[in-house]
C-alpha positions as CSV (number, residue, x, y, z in Angstrom):
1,X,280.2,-230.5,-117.5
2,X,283.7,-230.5,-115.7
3,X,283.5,-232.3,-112.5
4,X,286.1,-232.7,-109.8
5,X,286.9,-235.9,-108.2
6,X,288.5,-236.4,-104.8
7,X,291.1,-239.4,-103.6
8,X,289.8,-239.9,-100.1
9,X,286.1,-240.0,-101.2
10,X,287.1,-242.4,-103.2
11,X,288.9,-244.2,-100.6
12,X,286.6,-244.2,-98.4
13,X,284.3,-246.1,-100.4
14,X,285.6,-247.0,-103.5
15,X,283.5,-249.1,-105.1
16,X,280.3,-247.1,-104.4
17,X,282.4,-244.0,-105.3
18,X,282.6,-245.5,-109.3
19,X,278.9,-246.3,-109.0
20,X,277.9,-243.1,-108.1
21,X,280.3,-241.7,-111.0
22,X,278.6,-243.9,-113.7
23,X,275.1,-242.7,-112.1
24,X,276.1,-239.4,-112.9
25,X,277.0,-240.1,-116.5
26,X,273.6,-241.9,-116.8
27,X,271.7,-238.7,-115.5
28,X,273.8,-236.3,-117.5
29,X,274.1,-238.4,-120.7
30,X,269.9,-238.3,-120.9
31,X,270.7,-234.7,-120.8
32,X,273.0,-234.3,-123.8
33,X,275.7,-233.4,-121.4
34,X,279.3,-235.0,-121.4
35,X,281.2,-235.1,-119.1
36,X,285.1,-234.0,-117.5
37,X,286.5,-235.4,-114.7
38,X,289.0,-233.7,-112.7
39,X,291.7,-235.6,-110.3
40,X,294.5,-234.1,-108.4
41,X,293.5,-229.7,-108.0
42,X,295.6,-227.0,-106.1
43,X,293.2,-224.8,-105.2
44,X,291.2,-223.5,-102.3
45,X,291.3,-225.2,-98.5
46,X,294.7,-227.1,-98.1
47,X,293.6,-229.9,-95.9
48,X,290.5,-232.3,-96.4
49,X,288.9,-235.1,-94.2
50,X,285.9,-237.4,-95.4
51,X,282.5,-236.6,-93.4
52,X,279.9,-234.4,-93.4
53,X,281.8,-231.4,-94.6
54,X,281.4,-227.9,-92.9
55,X,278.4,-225.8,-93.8
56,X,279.7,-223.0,-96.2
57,X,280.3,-219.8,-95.1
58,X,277.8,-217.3,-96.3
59,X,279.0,-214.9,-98.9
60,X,282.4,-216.5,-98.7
61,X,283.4,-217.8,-102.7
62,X,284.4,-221.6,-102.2
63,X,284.4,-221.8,-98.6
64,X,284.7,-225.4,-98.7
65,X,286.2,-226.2,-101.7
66,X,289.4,-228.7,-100.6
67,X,292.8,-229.4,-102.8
68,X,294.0,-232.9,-103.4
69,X,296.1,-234.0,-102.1
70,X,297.0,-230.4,-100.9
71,X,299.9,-229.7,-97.9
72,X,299.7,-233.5,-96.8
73,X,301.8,-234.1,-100.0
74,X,304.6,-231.7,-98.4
75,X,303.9,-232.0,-94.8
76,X,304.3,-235.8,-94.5
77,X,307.7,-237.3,-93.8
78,X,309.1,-239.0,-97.0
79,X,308.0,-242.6,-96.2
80,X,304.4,-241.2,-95.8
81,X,304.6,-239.3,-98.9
82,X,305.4,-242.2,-100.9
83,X,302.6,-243.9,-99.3
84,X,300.3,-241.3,-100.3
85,X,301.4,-240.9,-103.9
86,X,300.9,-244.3,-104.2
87,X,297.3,-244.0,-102.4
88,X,297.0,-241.6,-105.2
89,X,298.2,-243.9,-108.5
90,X,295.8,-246.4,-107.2
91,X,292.9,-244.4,-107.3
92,X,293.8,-242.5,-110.6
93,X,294.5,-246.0,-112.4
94,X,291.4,-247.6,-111.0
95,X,288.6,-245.0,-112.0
96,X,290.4,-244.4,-115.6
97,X,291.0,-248.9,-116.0
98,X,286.8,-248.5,-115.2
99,X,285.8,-245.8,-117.7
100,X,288.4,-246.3,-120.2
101,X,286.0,-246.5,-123.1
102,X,283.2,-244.9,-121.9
103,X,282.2,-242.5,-124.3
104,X,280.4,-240.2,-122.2
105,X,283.2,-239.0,-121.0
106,X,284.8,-236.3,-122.9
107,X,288.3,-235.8,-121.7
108,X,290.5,-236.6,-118.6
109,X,291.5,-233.6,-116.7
110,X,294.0,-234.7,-114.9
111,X,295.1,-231.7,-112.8
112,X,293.5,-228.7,-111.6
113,X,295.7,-225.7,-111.3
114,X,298.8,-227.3,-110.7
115,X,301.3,-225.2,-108.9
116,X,298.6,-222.8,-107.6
117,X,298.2,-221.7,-103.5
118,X,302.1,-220.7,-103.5
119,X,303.2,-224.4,-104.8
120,X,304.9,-223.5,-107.5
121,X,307.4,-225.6,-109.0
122,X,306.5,-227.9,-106.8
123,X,303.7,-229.2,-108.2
124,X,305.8,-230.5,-110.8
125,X,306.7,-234.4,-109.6
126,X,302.6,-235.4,-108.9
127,X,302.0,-233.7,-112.6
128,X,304.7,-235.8,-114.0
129,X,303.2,-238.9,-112.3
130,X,299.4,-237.8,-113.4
131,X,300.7,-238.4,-116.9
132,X,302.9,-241.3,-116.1
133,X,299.9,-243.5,-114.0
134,X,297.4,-242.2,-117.3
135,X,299.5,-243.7,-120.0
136,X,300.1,-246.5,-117.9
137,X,296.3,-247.4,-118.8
138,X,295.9,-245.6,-122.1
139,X,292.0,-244.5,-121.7
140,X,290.3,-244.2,-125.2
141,X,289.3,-240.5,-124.1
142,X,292.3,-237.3,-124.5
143,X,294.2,-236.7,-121.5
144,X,294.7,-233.1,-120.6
145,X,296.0,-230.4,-117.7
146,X,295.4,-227.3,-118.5
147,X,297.8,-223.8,-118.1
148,X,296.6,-221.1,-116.2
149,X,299.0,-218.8,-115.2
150,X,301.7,-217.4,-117.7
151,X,304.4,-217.2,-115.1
152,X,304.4,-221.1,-114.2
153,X,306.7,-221.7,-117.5
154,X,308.3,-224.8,-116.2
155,X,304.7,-226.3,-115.5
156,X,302.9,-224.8,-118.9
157,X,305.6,-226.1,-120.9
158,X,305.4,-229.6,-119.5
159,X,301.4,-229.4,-119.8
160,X,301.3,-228.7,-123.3
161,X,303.8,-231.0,-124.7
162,X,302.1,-233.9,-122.7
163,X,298.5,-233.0,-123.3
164,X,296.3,-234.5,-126.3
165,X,293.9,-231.6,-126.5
166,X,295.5,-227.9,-125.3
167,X,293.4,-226.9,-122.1
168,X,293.6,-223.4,-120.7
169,X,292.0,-220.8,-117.8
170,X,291.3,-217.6,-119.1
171,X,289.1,-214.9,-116.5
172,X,290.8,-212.0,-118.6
173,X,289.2,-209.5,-120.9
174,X,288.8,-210.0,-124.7
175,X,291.7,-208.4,-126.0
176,X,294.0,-210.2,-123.3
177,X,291.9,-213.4,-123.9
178,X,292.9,-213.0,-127.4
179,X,296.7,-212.5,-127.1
180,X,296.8,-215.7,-124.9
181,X,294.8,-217.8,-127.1
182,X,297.2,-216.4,-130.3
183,X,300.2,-217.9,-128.4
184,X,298.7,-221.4,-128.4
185,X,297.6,-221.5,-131.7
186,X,300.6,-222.6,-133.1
187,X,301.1,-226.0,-131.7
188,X,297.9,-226.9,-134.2
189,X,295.9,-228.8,-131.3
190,X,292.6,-228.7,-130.6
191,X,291.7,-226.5,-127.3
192,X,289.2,-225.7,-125.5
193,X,289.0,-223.4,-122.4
194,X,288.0,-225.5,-119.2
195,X,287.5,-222.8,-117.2
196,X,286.3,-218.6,-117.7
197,X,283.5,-216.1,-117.2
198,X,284.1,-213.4,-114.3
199,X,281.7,-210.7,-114.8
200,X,284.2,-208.4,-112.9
201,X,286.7,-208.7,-115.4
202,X,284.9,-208.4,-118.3
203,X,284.9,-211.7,-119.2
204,X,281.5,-212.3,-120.4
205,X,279.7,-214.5,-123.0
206,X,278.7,-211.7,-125.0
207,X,281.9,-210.4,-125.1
208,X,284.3,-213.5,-125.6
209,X,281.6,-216.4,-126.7
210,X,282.0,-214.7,-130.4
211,X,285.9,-214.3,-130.5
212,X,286.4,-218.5,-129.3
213,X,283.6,-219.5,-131.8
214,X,285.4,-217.6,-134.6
215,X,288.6,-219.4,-133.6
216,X,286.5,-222.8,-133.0
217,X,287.4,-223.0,-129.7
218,X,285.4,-225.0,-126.9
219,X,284.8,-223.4,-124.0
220,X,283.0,-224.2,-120.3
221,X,282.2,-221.4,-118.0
222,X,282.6,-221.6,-114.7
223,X,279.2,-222.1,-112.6
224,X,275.5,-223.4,-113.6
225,X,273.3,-223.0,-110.5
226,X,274.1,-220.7,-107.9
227,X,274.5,-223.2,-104.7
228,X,276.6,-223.8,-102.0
229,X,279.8,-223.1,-103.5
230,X,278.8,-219.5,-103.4
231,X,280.5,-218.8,-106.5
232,X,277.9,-215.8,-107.1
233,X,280.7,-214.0,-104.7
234,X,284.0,-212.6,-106.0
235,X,287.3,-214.6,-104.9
236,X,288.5,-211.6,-102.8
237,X,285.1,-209.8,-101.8
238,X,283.7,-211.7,-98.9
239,X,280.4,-210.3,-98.2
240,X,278.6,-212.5,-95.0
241,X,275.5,-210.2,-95.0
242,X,274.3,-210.0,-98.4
243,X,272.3,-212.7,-99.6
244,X,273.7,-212.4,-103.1
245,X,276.2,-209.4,-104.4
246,X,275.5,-206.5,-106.7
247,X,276.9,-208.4,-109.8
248,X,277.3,-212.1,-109.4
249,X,280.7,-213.4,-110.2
250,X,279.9,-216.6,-111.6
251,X,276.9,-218.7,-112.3
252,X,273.9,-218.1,-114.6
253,X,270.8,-219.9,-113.1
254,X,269.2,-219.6,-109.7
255,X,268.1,-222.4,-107.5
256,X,264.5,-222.1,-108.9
257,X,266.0,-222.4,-112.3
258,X,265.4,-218.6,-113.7
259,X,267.9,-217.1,-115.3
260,X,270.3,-214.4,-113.5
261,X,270.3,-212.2,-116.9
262,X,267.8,-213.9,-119.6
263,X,270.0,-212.4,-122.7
264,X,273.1,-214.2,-121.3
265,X,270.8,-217.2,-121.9
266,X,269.5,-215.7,-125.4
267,X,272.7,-215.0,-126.4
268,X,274.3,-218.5,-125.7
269,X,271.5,-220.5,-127.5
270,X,272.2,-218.0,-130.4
271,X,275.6,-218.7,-130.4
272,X,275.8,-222.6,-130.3
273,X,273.1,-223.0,-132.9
């Protein structure tokens, strides 16, 4: 399971913050389930504040999903950017000096989506740091940040040189899939696909779940339970009045725990046995 962290939670209340990280390992871990953790991510809502959090917006996909640290890293005057990077090493170096060797964790992600939202480019100083503040305490568990977009060349260069274990997003089609996944094999790293499954793009399980475990690839879908992230819904298809689309987007369970499509599920089990 890949799960997203956030600076000013843990600011807020850091101590508890790591306590309610390690309950989560203990819940997951009685599960079989490892576990991903995700720092700094450039995607969605550019500003954050700690709080209740706004309901989400029906039908909207990620209505309140929040980057860190977002526009505050470019909107602050210098002095209070240096301040907030530093807000930033703090909090990376303390949760990885905590769960340095704790072996329910998988991998450190250590970006989401760098240079996405129009950044660019200029995503490229806090990635350089991410590594930087993560060697600094050498965790026992592979450091990652995974490519996503071909175009960022700068960024997907720097990723991949840096990164123990070759992470990628890939919402494509099979053959598409395949051509990207050819142009990584060469660096002879393990890699595993943090983030894919958009039934709108024909990226399925049934159609790419065969093709990665030929290739002994990893791979994590994106979604479990349809909740309040509203991930069912399409990026770009906002839909306020339905209480679920035609073809959901993401996710394969319901609240109740029934399947959305019960040979996704067959298929799946088949697959990992």
């Amino acid at each position: 399971m890949r799960v997203y962290l956030h600076h000013a939670a843990w600011n807020a209340d850091r101590e508890g913050f790591k306590k309610r990280m390690a309950r989560y390992l203990d819940v997951s871990n009685k599960h079989g389930i490892s576990a991903i953790f995700v720092f700094f991510d450039d995607c969605w809502n550019p500003t954050f504040a700690t709080g209740k959090q706004p309901d989400p917006k029906p039908g909207i996909h990620n209505s309140g999903w929040v980057r860190d640290p977002g526009d505050l890293l470019f909107a602050k005057p210098e002095s209070e950017r240096a301040e907030l990077m530093s807000l930033l090493e703090t909090c990376m170096k303390d949760i990885l000096t905590t769960f340095r060797d704790d072996k329910r964790i998988a991998l450190w992600d250590l970006y989401n989506e760098p240079g996405n939202s129009g950044y660019g480019a200029k995503s490229m100083p806090l990635v350089k740091k991410a590594f930087e503040w993560a060697w600094a305490v050498n965790p026992s568990q592979p450091l990652t940040i995974g490519i996503w977009k071909n175009e960022l060349k700068g960024l997907n260069k720097y990723q991949l040189d840096n990164s123990d274990i070759i992470t990628y997003h890939d919402y494509k089609d099979l053959a598409t899939h395949q051509k990207n996944l050819d142009a990584l094999k060469p660096r002879g790293r393990p890699m595993l696909r943090t983030e894919y499954m958009a039934r709108h793009f024909d990226s399925t399980f049934q159609k790419i779940m065969p093709m990665l475990k030929r290739e002994n690839v990893g791979a994590i879908n994106w979604g479990f339970v349809a909740g309040k992230t509203n991930t069912i819904f399409k990026w770009d298809d906002p839909r306020p009045n339905d209480p679920e689309p035609p073809l959901w987007f993401h996710d394969i369970f319901r609240k109740d725990g029934t399947p959305y499509r019960q040979e996704e599920i067959d298929d799946i089990k088949a697959l990992c046995k």
